[in-house]
N, C-alpha and C positions, 0 to 999 in steps of 0.2 A: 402401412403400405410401404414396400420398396419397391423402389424405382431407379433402372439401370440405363447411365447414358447411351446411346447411341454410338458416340464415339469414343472409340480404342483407349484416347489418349486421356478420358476422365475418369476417376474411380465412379464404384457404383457410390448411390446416394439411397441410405437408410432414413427414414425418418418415427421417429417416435415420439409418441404422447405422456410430456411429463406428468406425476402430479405430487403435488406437497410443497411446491414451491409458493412463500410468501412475501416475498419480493425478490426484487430486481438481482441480488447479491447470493440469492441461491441461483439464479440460474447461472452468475459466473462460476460458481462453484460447482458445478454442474460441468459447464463447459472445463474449465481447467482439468477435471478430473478426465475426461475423455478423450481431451487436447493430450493427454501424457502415454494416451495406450499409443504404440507402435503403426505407423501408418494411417494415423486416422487425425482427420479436422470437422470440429465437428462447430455449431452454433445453435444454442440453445434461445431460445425467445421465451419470455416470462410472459409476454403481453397476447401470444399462440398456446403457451402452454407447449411449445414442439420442441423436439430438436432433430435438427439437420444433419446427418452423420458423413461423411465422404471418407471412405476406407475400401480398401481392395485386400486387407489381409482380416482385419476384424469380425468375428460371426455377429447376425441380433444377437444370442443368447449371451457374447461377452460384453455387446454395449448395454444391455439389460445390467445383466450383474453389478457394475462399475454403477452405472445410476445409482440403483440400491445399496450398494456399497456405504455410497453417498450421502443416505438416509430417504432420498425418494424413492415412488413408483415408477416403470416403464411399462409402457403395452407397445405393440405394431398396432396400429390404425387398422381398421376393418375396411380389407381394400372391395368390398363387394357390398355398400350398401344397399337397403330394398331402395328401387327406384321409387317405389308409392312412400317410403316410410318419411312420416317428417320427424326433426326432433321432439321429442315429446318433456315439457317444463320438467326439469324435476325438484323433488321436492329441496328448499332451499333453509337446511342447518344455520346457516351463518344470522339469517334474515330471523331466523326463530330465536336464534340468541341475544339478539339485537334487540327486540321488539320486547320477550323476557325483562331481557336486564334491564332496558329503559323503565320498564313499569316497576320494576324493583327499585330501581336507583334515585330516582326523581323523592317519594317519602326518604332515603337512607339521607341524603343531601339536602332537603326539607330542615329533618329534624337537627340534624348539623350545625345547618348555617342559623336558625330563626331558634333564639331562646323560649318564645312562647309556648315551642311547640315541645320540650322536652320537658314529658309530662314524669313519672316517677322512676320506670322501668324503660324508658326509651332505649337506654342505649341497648338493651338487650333484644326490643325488636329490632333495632336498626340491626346487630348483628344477624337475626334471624332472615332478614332481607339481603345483607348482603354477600352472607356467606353462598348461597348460589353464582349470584353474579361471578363472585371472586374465582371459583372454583370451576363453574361449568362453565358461566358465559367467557372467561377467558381459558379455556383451556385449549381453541387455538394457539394463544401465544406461549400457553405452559408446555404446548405439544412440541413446541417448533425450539422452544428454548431449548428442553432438554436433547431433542435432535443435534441440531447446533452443538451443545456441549457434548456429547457424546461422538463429534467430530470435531471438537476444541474449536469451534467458530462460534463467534458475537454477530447478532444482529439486534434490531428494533426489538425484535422477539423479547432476546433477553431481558433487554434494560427494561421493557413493561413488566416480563415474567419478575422478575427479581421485584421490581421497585411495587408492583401492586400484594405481590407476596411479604414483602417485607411491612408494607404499612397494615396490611390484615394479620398477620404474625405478632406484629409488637400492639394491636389491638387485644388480639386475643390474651396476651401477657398482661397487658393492663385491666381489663375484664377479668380473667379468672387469679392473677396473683399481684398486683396492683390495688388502686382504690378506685379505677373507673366503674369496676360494678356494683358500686355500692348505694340503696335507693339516694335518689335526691340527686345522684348527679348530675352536673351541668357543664354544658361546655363555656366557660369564657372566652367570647371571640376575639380575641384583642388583637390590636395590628398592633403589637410593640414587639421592642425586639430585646428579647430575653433570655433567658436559660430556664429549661426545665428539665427536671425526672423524668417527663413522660408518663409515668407509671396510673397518670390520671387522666390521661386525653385517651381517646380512641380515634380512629384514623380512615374507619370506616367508608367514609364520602369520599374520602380520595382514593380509596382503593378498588370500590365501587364505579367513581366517576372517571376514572382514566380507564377501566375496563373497557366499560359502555363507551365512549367517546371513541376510546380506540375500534373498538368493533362495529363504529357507523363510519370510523373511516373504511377502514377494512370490504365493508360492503358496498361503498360507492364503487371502490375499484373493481369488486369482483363484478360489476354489473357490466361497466366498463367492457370486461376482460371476455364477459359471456358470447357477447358476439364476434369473437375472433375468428371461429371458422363461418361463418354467415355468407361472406363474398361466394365462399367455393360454393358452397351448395347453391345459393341464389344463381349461379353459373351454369351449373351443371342443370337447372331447373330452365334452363332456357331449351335442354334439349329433349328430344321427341323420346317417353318412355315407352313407347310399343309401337311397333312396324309392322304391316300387313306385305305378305311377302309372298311371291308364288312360287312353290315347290309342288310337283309332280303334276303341276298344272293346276290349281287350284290354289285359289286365296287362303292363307293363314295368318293369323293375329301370333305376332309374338313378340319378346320384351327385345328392349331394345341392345338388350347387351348378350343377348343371347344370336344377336346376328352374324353371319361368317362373311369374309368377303369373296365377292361373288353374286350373292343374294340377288333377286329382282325386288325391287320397292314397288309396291302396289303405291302411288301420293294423289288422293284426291283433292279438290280445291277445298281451299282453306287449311292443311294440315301442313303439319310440319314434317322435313325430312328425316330419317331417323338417321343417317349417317352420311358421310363424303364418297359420294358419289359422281356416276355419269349418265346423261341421260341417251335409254337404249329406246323408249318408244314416245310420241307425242310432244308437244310445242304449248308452252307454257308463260306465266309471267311468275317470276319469283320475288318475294320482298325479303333481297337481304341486309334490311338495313341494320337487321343484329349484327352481322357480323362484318357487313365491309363500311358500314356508314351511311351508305348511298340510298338517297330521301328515294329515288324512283324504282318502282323493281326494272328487274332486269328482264328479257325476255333470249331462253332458254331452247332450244332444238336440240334434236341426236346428235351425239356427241360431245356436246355442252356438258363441263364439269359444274359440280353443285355442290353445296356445303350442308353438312347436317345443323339441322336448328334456326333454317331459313324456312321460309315460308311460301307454300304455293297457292298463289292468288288467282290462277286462271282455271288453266282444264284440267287434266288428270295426266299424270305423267308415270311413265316406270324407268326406275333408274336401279342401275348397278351398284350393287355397294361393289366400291376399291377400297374403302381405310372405315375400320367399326371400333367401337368402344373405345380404348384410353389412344387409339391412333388420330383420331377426328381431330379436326381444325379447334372443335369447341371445346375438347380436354385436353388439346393443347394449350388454348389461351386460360382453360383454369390450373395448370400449372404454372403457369404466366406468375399468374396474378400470388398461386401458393407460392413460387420462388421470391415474388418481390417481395412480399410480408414476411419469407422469414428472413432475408437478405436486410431486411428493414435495421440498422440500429438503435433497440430501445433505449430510449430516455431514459436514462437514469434520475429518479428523486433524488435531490439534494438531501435527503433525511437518509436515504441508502449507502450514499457516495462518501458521507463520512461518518457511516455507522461503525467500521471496521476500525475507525478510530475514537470515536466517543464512547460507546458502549465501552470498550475492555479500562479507558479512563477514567470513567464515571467511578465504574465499577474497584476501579485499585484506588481512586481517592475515596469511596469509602467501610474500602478496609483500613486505608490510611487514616482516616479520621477514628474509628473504632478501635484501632491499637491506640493511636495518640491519645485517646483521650484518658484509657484505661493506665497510658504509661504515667502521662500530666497530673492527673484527677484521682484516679483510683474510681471513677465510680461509675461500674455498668449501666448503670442505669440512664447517667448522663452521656454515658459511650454510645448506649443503642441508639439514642433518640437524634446526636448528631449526627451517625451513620444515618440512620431512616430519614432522617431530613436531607438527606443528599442524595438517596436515592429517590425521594419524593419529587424535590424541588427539580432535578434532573429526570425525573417518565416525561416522556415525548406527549406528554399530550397537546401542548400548542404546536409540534411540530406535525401528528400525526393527524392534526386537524388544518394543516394550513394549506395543503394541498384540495383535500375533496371541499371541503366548507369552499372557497373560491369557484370550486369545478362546477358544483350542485349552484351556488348561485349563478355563478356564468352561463351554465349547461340553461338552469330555468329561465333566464332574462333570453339566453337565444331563441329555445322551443316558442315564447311568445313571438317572438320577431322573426319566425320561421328560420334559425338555423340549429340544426343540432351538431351538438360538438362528442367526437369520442371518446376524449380523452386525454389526459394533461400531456402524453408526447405529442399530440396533437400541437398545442400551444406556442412548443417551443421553434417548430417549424415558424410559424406563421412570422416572426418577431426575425425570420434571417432570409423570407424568400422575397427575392428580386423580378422574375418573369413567370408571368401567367400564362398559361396554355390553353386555349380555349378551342374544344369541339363546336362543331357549326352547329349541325342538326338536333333540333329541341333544344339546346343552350344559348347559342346567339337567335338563332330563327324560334320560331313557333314546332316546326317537325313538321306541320300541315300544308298540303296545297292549296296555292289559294289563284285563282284567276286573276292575272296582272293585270291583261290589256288584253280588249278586242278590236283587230282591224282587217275591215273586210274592203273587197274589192272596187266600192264606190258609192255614191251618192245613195243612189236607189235602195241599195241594201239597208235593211235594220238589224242592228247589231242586237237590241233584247231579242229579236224575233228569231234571228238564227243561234242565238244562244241558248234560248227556250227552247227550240228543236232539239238542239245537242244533246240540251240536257233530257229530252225525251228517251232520246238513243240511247244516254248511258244511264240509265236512272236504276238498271237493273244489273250494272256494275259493280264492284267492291274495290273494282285500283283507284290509286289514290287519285290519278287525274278526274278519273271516271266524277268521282266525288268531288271533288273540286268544281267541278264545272254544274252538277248538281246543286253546290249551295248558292255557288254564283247567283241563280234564280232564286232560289229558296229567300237570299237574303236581302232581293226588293221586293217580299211579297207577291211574287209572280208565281201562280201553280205549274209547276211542271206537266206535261202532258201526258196524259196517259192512255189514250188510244194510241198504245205501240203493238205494232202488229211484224210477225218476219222480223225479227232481231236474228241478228247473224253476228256469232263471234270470229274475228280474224285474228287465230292468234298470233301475238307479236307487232299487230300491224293498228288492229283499231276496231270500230262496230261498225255493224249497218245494220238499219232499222227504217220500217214503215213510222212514219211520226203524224199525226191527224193528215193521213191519205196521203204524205208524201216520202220520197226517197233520202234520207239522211242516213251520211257517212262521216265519221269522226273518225279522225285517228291520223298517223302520220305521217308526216308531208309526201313522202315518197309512195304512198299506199296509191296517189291521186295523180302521180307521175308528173307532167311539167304542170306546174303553177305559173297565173299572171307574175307581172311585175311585182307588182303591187305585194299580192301574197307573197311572192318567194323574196324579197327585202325584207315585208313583217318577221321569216322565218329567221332571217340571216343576224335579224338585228335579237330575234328572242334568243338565241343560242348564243349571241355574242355577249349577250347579260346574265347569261347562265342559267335560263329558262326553259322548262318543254313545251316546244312549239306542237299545236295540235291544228290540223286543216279539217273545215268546216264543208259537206260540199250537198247541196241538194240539187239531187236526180243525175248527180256524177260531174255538177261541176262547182269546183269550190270558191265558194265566196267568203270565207273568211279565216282569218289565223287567230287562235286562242293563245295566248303565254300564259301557261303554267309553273309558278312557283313556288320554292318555299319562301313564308314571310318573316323579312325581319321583325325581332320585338319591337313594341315600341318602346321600350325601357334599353336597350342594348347601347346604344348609344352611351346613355347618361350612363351606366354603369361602366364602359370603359375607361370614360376620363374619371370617375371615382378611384380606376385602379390604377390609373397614372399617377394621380392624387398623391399615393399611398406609393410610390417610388417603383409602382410595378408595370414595365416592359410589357403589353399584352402580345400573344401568337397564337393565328387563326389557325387551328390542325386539323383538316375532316379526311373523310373519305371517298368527297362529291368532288367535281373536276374541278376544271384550275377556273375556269370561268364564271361558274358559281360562289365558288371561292373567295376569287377576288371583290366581284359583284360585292354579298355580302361584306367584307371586310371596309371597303372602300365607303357602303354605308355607317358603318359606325365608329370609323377612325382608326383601323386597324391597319399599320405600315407594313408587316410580314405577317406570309400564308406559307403555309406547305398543304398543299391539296393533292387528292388521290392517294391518302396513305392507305393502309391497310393496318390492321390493329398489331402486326407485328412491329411493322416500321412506325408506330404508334410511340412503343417503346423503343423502338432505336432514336427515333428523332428524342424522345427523352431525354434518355442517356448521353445524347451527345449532347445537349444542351447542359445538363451536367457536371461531362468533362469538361464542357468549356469555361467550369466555371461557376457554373446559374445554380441557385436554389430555385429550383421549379415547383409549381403548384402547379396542376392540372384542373379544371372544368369540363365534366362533361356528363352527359345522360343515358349513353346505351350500354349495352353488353359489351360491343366494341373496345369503347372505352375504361373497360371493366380493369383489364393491366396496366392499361396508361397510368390510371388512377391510383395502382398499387404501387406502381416503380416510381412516380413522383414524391416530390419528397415533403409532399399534401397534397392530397386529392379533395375535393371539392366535387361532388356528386348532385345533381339536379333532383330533387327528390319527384318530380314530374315524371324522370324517365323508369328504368326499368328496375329491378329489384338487386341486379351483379352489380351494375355500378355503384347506387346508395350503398351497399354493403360494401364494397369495396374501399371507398372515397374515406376520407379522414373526417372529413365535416360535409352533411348533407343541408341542401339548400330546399327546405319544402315548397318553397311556393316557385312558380316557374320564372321568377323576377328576376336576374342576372345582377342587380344592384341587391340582391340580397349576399352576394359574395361579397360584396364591397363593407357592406356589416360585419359578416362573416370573420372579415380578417381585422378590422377593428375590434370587435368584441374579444376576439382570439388575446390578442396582442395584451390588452386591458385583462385579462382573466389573468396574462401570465404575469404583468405585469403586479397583481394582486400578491400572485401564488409565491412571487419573489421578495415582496416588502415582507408577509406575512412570516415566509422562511425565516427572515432576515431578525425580525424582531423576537420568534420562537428561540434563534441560535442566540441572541445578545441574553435574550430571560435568563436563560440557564446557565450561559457564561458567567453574565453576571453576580448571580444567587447561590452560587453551588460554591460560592470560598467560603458565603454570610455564613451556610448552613455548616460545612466543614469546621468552621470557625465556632461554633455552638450558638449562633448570635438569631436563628430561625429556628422555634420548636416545630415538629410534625405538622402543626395544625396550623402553622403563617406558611410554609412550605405548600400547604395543600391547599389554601387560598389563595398565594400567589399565583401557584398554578390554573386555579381558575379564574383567575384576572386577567391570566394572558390567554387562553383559550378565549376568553369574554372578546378581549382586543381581536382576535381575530376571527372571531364569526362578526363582528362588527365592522373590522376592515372589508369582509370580502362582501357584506348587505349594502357599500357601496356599488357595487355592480349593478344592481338593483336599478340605478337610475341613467341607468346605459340608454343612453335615447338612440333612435334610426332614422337615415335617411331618406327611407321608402316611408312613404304616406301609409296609413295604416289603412287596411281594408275595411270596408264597410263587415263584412263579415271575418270572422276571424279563421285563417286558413285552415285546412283538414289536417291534423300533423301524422305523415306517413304510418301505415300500420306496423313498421316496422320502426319507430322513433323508438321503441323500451328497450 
């Protein structure tokens, strides 16, 4: 897809879909390479797979080129997807390799490590096991290596491609022209530290076991990685895919991108609009809480502008499209949200960040060790086995496991405790952010109206009895007050009434309805003109707490004021001082007025609000917070909140709410508990804190080991045990996670985890 600014003074912006990229260090190379054509800045994301081009002299066909050049793929994005189409899984090579070589690898490593089991000919099935693994299940990394060299660049690639090719190579030497393959032989496991020929070990398990090891890291990440475009589409899935529209006078169904502006919307109740429009006929209630926040709909007349992908809850309305397809409010905010993701800077793995220098080191000390020894010794054979013990003892395999092994146990101990995390730059946020931002609606509140307080005009009145009317009135309603005032009764066990006779819709204003033989009118204060005392104080004081006042009136005179609101959690509270706890600044951000706003905040201890945003100012109130300063995390649950979510620098998603934001958010909170956020960033912190010890003790292995084996003082087969000593150490480090305990009492049942958690 491209896409051209608006304004003069910005280049257009190209974006394209990389692919071949295997971490983080091809996408720099990626970028440099494009960063150097003339007039062009471009930013490539490893974790989108995209890159961002901004050039005013550059064609696609020559940022293509350069890609390739590069050794990757480019496409243009298909700017016209089917609105019906979803993605369809596809079939998944990496997971098949994985799952292969595991079943291959486990007997190769078996027979290796346990003397029992090396019966006459073993080593020669071990080879027959693991010359697959070596050859097909790593030929991602054999792909990428030789890539890499054929542009004179090292990465992880390499040093597996090399170091797993070299211990399968000097097996096969010692198999076919050595004495490992001759019947009877056995492996002596010894942990001493010695000199040998080689020409009698084979090397199999280690060549095999860093493959596979590597290829489950590999596949953690790409799962990771899969749902990168999910936000957009979960966005764009908010709006209305066919429009009924009237041309030459007559109703037509058509798609929704195929609208011009102009158009007439035919919008009956309950549909969604299909574009930004105005209204030309009929008076309406609309719920746009997708897009502005705002818990109550709105109510709508000629004239009145509207937003595609809001919802009409009342009569039928026809509205003008002004602004259709990529012009609408709603594909603006999912450019929002594509801009802050790829503006995002990925986390670089500490495995990547000094791969540019360990790789091409490894690799010269052991050529170094293989002249020296040949110059020292005179004897190949002692030559290869210290080189191969230096490439052994140095394959990343406790590096290449220290990251996902922590992720996959962190990620699992969350999903029980209802959070899911996406990902290890997820992690490193959570460990530097200072203020929280928090959405009102469905995150601090419930989302639901609920009936505050009923006060009616005096003694003699009965508050159930003129409530039980109301809810007669509105029982054949869908706005949310309507329902509110329905369960109200519903939930002392009182039946609501159902000789309703003459229901009359007023729209904008309220009902009236016959209710068992009498005159009942609901609806808003002003529908019933001057109010007692009594009543127009109840009004003055519900809208001064940030409620919807509703007046009560039978046979036209009103007896009573309803307050309508939304309810705070009862968890909200205790989950704000948890984020205090944890050094974090809370800020109330909605879209509902200042008076609600506050209401709520002042319930749960909240010192600063910004109320009546709108999802642009959304992200502006972000970004300044920001500049000024702050590492921001965002909380929230709508669509709305869908780019807030992106441009912070963690998002933190209600899994309760809508499907933009969870995809959007960095860590999704399933259960609608607000103190599960307060987990969220503990767990987080403890994963990274894992994923850093683990690093840590990966880098010291290899430091330490790789002069022993240089030195001739580690054959192949202590080199390829040590190695899995530390691999051992650190899936054992991170099965601490494991007993990550939570603050939230555990539910009687154990939560539904979103359909979109995989």
């Amino acid at each position: 897809m491209t896409t051209t600014s608006t304004s003069p003074a910005v280049a257009p912006v190209i974006r394209l879909d990389i692919g071949g990229m295997t971490c983080a260090s091809c996408a720099a190379r990626i970028e440099k390479k494009l960063n150097r054509l003339d007039g062009v800045t471009a930013t490539v994301n490893y974790a989108t797979e995209q890159a961002v081009v901004e050039t005013a002299t550059a064609t696609t066909d020559e940022l293509v080129a350069t890609v390739e050049k590069a050794g990757y793929t480019a496409t243009v994005p298909s700017p016209d997807p089917e609105p019906d189409a979803a993605p369809q899984p596809a079939a998944d090579p990496l997971r098949t390799r994985l799952v292969v070589s595991t079943w291959l690898t486990v007997p190769v490593v078996a027979m290796a490590m346990i003397p029992a089991l090396q019966f006459q000919y073993w080593q020669w099935l071990s080879l027959t096991l693991a010359a697959p693994v070596v050859v097909w299940g790593g030929l991602p990394f054999h792909r990428a290596a030789w890539t890499n060299l054929r542009h004179g660049a090292t990465t992880m690639d390499t040093l597996v491609s090399v170091g797993t090719l070299a211990a399968f190579g000097w097996s096969l030497y010692a198999l076919f022209l050595g004495h490992a393959g001759m019947p009877g032989m056995t492996h002596a496991f010894r942990f001493t530290v010695e000199r040998s020929d080689g020409a009698s070990n084979i090397y199999l398990e280690a060549a095999a076991g860093v493959t596979t090891f590597l290829l489950a890291g590999r596949y953690l990440e790409a799962r990771s990685k899969r749902s990168a475009g999910a936000a957009l589409r979960a966005l764009l899935d908010v709006g209305s895919k066919t429009a009924t529209v009237l041309r030459d006078g007559r109703e037509t169904t058509v798609r929704a991108d195929d609208l011009v502006v102009g158009d007439i919307l035919v919008v009956r109740p309950g549909e969604k609009i299909a574009a930004d429009g105005v209204v030309a006929v009929g008076t309406s209630s609309i719920d746009a809480s997708a897009i502005t926040g705002e818990s109550v709909p709105v109510t709508v007349e000629p004239g009145d502008a509207v937003t595609g992908g809001t919802v009409n809850v009342g009569n039928a309305l026809e509205v003008t499209a002004t602004r259709v397809g990529s012009d609408t409010a709603l594909a603006h905010m999912a450019r929002i949200v594509e801009d802050a993701q790829n503006g995002k800077a990925d986390a670089q793995r500490l495995a990547d960040r000094v791969s540019a220098v360990f790789v091409p080191v490894v690799i010269a000390i052991a050529a170094a060790t293989l002249l020296g020894w040949v110059l020292l010794d005179g004897s190949w054979s002692a030559a290869f086995t210290a080189a191969v013990a230096v490439l052994i003892i140095a394959c990343p395999c406790a590096l290449g496991l220290a990251t996902p092994t922590a992720l996959l146990v962190g990620t699992g101990r969350g999903a029980q405790l209802g959070v899911l995390i996406k990902g290890p730059e997820v992690l490193e946020q959570t460990r530097r952010v200072d203020t929280v931002v928090l959405d009102k609606t469905g995150t601090v509140t419930t989302g639901v109206m609920t009936v505050r307080s009923v006060v009616t005009d005096g003694a003699d009145t009965d508050e159930a009895d003129v409530l039980r009317l109301a809810a007669g009135a509105e029982s054949r309603s869908e706005h949310p007050v309507a329902r509110a005032i329905v369960r109200a009764v519903e939930s002392v066990d009182t039946a609501v009434p159902t000789a309703v006779t003459d229901a009359e819709n007023l729209p904008g204003l309220g009902v009236r309805a016959t209710v068992d033989g009498r005159r009942v009118t609901v609806g808003r204060p002003d529908l019933l003109g001057a109010l007692p005392t009594t009543l127009a104080d109840a009004v003055t004081a519900a809208e001064t707490a940030g409620a919807t006042a509703v007046v009560v009136a039978l046979d036209e005179r009103p007896l009573a004021v309803v307050a309508v609101a939304d309810t705070v959690k009862d968890t909200s509270a205790e989950a704000i001082r948890g984020l205090r706890e944890l050094g974090l600044e809370p800020i109330l951000l909605t879209g509902d007025n200042a008076a609600a706003a506050h209401d709520v905040a002042t319930r749960v201890g909240i010192d600063r609000v910004l109320a009546g945003v709108l999802p642009e100012g959304k992200v502006a109130a972000i970004a300044d917070l920001q500049r000024e300063g702050r590492v921001v995390a965002m909380i929230g649950d709508g669509v709305n909140d869908a780019a807030a979510l992106a441009t912070a620098d963690l998002g933190l998603s209600m899994g309760t709410g809508t499907d933009a934001a969870i995809e959007a958010g960095d860590l999704t909170l399933v259960r609608g508990d607000l103190r599960t956020a307060v987990d969220a960033v503990r767990l987080s912190r403890a994963t990274l804190r894992t994923i850093q010890v683990n690093l840590f003790w990966a880098f010291a292995y290899n430091v330490a080991a790789i002069p022993l084996a240089a030195a001739g003082m580690l054959n192949p087969m202590f080199a390829g045990a040590a190695m899995a000593l530390s691999s051992l150490f650190v899936v054992t480090n991170s099965l601490r996670l494991r007993r990550f305990r939570s603050a939230v009492p555990s539910p009687s049942v154990p939560p539904a985890v979103h359909a979109r958690a995989d």
